[in-house]
N, C-alpha and C positions, 0 to 999 in steps of 0.2 A: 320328416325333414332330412333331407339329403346333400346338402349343397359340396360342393368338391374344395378341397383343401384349400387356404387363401381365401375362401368364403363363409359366410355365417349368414344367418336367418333369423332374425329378430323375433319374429312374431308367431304367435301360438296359432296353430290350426292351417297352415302355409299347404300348401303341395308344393313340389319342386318337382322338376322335369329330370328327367332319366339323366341328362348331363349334369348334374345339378347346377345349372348355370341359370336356368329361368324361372320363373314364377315368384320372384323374393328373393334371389339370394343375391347377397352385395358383397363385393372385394371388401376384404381388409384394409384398413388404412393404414399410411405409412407407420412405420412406428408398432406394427403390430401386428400379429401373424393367427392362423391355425393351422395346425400341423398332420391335423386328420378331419375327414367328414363329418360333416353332422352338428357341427358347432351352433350356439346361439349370438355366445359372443365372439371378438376377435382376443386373445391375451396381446399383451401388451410388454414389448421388448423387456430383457433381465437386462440389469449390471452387466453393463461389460459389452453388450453388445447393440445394434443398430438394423433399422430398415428402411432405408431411402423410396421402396416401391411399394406398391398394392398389392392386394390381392398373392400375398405371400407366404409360403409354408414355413418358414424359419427367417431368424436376424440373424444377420452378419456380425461374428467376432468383432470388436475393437482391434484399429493394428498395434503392435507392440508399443508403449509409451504413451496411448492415446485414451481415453474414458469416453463414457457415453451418460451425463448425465440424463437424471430420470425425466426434466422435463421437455428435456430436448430431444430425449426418444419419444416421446408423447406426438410432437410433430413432425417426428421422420429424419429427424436431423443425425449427420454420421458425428461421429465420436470426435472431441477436440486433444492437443496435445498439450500433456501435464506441465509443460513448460510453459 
């Protein structure tokens, strides 16, 4: 298994094509990333930070004043302000 960063591979015994973009492998969902090839699963945004898109190698920082609860990074959602 091969699939290119922002991608992962679920399933045992897969091929993946030299891009790794075809045979099985599926974007990450919002809210959640990989950061290098070869993944099974996606991780899933830390504390503090957010992922509004797919298919993504890292989240985005929270801006200054702002939090990104745990299960609102789960859906993608950006960070709210502490006030």
């Amino acid at each position: 298994m091969n699939c290119a960063v922002g991608r992962f591979q679920g399933l045992t015994g897969q091929n993946n094509g030299a891009d790794g973009l075809s045979n099985g492998c599926v974007a990450c969902a919002s809210g959640t990333y990989t950061s290098s090839t070869g993944h099974s699963v996606c991780t899933a945004c830390e504390d503090g930070r957010y992922q509004t898109s797919t298919g993504q190698s890292a989240c985005d920082k929270c801006a200054k004043g702002t939090y990104g609860r745990s299960e609102e990074r789960r859906v993608g959602k950006e960070c709210r302000s502490r006030w």
